[in-house]
C-alpha positions as CSV (number, residue, x, y, z in Angstrom):
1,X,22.9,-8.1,2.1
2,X,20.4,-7.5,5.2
3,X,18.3,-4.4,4.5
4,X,17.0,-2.5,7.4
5,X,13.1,-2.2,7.5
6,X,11.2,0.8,9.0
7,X,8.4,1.6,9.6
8,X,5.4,3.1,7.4
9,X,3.8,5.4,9.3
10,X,5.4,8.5,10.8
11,X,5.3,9.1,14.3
12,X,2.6,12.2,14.0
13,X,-1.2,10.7,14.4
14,X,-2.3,14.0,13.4
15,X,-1.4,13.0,9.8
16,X,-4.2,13.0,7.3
17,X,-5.6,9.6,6.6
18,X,-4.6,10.1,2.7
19,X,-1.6,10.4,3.9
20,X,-1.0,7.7,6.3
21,X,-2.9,5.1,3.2
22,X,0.1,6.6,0.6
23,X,2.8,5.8,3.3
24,X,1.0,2.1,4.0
25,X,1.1,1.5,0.1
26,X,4.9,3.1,-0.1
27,X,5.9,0.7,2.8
28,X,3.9,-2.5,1.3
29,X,5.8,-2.0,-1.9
30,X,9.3,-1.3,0.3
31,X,8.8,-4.7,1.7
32,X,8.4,-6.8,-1.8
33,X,11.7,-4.8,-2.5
34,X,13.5,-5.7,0.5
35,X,12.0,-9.4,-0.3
36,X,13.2,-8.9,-4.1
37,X,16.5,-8.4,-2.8
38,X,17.3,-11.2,-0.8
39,X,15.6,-13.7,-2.8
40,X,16.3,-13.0,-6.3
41,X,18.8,-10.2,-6.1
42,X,20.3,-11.0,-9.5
43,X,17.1,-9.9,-11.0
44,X,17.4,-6.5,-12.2
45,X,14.0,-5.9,-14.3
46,X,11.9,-7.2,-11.2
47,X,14.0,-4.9,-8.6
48,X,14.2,-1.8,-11.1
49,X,10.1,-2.3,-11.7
50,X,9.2,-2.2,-7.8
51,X,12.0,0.5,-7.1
52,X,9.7,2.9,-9.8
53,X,6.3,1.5,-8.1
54,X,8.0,2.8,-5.1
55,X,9.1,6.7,-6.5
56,X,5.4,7.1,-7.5
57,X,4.4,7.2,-3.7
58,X,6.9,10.2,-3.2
59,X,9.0,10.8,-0.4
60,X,9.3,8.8,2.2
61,X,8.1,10.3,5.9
62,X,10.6,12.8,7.1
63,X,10.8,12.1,10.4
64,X,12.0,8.6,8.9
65,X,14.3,10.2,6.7
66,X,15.7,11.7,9.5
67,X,15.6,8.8,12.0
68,X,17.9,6.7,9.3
69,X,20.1,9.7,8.4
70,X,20.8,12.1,10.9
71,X,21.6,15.4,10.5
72,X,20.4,15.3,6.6
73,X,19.4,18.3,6.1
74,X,15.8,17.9,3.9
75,X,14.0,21.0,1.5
76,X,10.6,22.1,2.0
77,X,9.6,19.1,-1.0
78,X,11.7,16.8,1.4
79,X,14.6,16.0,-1.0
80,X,17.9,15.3,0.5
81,X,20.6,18.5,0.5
82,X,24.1,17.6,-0.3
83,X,26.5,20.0,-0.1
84,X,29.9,19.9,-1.7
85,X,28.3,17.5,-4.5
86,X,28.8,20.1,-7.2
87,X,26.6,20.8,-10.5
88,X,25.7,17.4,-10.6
89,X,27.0,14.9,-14.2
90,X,28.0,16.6,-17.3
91,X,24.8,16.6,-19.8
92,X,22.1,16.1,-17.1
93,X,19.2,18.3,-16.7
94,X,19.3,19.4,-13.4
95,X,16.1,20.9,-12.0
96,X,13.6,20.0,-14.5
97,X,10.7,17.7,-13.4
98,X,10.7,14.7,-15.0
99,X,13.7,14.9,-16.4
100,X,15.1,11.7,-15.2
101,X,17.7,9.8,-17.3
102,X,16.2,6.5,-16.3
103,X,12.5,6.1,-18.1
């Protein structure tokens, strides 16, 4: 499988310089993913570590977001909307930070 690689930055150079560092470490870590995947795809403890490095850099861009899915529609935080996909799996707090099921 061939992943598609973007780029780090967004398209705005009025963006902070904090801000353009996180997206530079978020896209440094995307890359040893994307590597992780087509060298050694079969393993899953290396992939699931770098896929968690990668959620503590947030978000990415949303002009990226957008660029790779268009007309997502995105929330002030920059989470994806999707309608029609119910009240989400039986048993799973929905809503509550830091509630994820995978730890």
């Amino acid at each position: 499988m061939r992943l598609r690689v973007v780029r780090a930055a967004p398209r705005h150079p009025t963006s902070p310089p904090h801000r353009l560092r996180r997206y530079g470490r978020q896209y440094q870590v995307f890359q040893l993913l994307v590597m992780a995947y087509e060298t050694d795809p079969d393993n899953f403890s290396h992939i699931t570590a770098l896929m968690q490095q990668l959620q503590e850099y947030g978000n990415p861009p949303a002009d990226i977001i957008r660029e790779l899915a268009p007309g997502l529609e995105l929330s002030p935080d920059g989470m994806p909307q999707l309608p029609n996909m119910g009240p989400g799996l039986p048993g799973m707090p929905m809503g509550v930070p830091g509630a994820c099921a995978i730890q």
